[in-house]
C-alpha positions in Angstrom: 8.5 -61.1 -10.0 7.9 -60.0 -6.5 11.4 -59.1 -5.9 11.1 -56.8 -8.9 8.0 -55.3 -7.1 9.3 -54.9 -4.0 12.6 -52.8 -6.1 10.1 -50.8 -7.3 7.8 -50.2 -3.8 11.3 -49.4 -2.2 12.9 -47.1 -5.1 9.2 -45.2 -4.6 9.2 -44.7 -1.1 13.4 -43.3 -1.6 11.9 -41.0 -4.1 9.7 -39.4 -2.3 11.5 -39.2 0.8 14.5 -37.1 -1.2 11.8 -35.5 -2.9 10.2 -34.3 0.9 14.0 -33.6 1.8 14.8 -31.4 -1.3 11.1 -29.4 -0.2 12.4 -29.1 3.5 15.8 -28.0 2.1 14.6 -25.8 -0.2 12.7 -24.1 2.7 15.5 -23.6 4.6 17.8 -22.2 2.0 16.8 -18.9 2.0 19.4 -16.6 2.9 21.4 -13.3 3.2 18.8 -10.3 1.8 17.2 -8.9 -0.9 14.8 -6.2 -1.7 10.9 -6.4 -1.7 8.9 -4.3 -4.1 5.3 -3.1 -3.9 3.4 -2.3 -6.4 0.0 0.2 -6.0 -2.2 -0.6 -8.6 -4.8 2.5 -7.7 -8.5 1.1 -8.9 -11.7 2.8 -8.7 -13.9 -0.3 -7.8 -13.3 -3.1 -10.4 -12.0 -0.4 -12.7 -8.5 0.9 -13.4 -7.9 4.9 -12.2 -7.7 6.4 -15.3 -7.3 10.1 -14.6 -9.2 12.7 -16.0 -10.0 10.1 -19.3 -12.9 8.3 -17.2 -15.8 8.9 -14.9 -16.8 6.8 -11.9 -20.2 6.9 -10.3 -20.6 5.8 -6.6 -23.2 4.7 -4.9 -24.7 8.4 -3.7 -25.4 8.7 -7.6 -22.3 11.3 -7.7 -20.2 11.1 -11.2 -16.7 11.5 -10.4 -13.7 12.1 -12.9 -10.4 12.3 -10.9 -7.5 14.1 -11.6 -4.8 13.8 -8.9 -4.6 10.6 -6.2 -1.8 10.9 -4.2 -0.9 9.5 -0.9 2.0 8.4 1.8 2.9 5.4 2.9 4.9 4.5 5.5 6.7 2.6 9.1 6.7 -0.5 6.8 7.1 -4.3 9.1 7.1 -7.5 7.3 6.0 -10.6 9.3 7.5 -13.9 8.1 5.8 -17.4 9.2 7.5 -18.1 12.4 5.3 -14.6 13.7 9.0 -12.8 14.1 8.5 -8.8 12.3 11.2 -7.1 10.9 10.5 -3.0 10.7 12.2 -1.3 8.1 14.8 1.3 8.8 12.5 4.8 10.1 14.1 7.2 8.7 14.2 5.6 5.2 10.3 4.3 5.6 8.0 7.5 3.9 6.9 7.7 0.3 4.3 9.5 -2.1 2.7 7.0 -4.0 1.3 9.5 -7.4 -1.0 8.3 -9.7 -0.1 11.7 -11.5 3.3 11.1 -11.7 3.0 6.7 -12.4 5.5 6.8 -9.3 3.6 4.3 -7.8 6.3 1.5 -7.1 8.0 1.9 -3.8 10.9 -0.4 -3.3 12.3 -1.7 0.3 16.1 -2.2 0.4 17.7 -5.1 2.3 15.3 -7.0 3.6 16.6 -10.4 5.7 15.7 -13.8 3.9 12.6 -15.4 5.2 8.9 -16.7 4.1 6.9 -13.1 4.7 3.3 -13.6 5.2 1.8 -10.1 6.1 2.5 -6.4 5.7 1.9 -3.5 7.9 2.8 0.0 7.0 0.9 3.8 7.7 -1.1 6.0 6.2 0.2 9.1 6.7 3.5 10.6 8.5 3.2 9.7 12.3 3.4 12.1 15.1 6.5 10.8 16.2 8.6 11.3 12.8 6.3 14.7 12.7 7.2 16.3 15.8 11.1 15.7 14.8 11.2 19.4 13.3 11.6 20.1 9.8 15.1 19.4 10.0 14.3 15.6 11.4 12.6 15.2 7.7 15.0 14.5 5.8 14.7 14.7 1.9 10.9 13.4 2.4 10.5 16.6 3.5 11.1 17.9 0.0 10.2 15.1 -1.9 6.2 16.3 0.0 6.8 19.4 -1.1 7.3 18.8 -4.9 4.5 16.6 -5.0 2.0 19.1 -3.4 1.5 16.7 -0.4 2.4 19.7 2.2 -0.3 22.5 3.4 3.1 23.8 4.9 5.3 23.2 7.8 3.2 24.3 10.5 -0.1 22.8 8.9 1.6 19.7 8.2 1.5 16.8 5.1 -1.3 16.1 3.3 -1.5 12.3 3.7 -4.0 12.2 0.7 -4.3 14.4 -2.2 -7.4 13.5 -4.4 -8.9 15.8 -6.3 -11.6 15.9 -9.5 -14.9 17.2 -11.2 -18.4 16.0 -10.4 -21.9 15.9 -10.7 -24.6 14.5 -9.7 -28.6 14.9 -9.2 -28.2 18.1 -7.4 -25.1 19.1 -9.2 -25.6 19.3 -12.2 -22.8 21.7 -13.6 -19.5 20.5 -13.6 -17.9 21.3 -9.9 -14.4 20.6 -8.6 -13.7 18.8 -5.8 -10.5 18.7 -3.4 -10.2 16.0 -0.7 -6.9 17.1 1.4 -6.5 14.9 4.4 -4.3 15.2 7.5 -2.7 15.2 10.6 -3.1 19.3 11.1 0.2 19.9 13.4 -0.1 18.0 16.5 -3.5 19.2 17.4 -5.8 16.3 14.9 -3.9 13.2 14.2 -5.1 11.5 11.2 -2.3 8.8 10.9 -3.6 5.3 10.3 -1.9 1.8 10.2 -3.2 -0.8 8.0 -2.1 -4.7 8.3 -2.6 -7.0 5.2 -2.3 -10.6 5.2 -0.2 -11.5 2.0 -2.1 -14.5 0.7 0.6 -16.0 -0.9 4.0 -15.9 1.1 6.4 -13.5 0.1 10.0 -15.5 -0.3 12.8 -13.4 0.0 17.4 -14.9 -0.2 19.7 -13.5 -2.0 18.5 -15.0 -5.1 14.7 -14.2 -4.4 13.1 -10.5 -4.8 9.5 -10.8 -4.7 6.4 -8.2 -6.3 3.5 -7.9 -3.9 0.7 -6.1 -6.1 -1.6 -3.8 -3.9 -5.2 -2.8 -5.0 -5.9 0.9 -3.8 -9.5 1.4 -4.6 -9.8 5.3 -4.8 -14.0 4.6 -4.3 -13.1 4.1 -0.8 -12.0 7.1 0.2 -15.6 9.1 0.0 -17.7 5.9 -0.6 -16.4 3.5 2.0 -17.5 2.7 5.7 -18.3 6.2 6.0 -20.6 8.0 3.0 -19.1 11.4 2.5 -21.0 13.2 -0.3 -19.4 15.8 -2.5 -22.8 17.7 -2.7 -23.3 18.6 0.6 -18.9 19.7 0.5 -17.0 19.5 -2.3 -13.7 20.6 -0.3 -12.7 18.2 2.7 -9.4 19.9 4.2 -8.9 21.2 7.7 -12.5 19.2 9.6 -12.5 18.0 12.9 -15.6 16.2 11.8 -14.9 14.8 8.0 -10.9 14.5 7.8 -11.0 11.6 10.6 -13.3 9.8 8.4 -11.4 10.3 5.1 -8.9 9.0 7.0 -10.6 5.7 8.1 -11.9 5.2 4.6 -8.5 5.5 3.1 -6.9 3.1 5.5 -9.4 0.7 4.4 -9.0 1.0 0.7 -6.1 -1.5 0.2 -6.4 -5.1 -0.5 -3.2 -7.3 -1.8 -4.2 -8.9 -5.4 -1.0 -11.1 -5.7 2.5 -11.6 -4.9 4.8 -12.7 -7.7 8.0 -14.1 -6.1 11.1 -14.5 -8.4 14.9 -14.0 -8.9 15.5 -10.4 -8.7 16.3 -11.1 -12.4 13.1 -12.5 -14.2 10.9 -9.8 -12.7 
């Protein structure tokens, strides 16, 4: 009888220990590349953005039903768990995010294996990328255009477009609102960077092509760190004073819900 329980003791321990080894092999198997998708799930608080179907009230009592959010993102780095970043090709790093338009996926391209564990990317088109000339834009340059996310060339990209009606105790007819913010040529620059920590890591091999979900909560932009109220000015554009602030608010408005890792084929 002992010997059978010292079989079993030892067939335990074995199966663990190839159990531990497939783990540490399994962590180690992630190779070649694959894409990473981000998805920008635009909220207003705990609530969905529903444009122009729903109102929102904020905390300065003003009742807010929005019609456009858009925004760029872009300079995307992906930190993996040994601290080493990988920063995404420049020229192929900007994107409008639109509510209007449900393009609101954007979807990095060959991206080395590895367990990812935070995200940094801008808010915004950089001085750097900016100061390239019209002709160093690319087909962003157009792509800004078509989504009204351009003042124009010498005024520069509008790194948010968020627009709506409200009211509120002082308003009390219907009023439009407009909130264009920034950088306004070289002279104000409005470009933010925004790191997130992931949560959950992000795998990413040949056979792995994970989701991270993004929260953008639009209530942040005017209702945030800084209280900007659409009473006192319902049109934020060209303000040494408010766009810097609009622009701290919206770097602050995205959390990471979840990241769904999978093959690339049960997405």
């Amino acid at each position: 009888m002992k010997s059978i329980y010292k079989i079993l003791a030892i067939t335990l321990v074995l199966t663990v220990f190839v159990s531990c080894s497939s783990d540490d092999d399994t962590a180690t198997e992630l190779t070649g590349e694959n894409s990473v998708t981000l998805e920008f799930d635009n909220s207003v608080g705990s609530d969905d953005l529903l444009l122009a179907t729903s109102s929102y009230t904020n905390s300065q009592n003003e009742t807010l039903t929005i019609t456009r959010l858009n925004y760029i993102v872009s300079n995307f780095r992906l930190t993996n768990d040994q601290g080493e970043t990988f920063t995404y090709e420049k020229d192929d790093s900007y994107f409008v995010t639109s509510e209007e338009t449900g393009n609101t996926e954007v979807v990095l391209e060959n991206i080395p294996a590895g367990t990812y564990v935070s995200i940094t990317f801008g808010v915004g088109v950089d001085q750097e990328k900016y100061l390239q000339g019209a002709e160093g834009q690319g087909d962003f340059l157009t792509v800004a255009e078509e989504t009204n996310m351009m003042w124009s060339w010498q005024a520069g990209y509008k790194f948010l477009n968020f627009e709506g009606t409200f009211t509120s105790d002082t308003v009390t007819e219907t009023t439009d609102f407009k909130v264009h913010m920034g950088s306004h040529g070289s002279s104000l620059d409005n470009y933010k960077e925004v790191t997130l920590s992931l949560g959950t890591d992000a795998l990413v091999s040949d056979e792995m092509s994970p989701i991270v979900h993004l929260v953008a909560d639009a209530n942040a932009i005017l209702d945030g760190a800084h209280k900007l109220s659409l009473s006192k000015q319902s049109v934020i554009m060209v303000s040494e004073e408010k766009s810097p602030l609009v622009a701290l608010n919206t770097a602050s408005m995205f959390t990471v819900d979840h990241v769904h890792n999978g093959s690339e084929h049960s997405h």
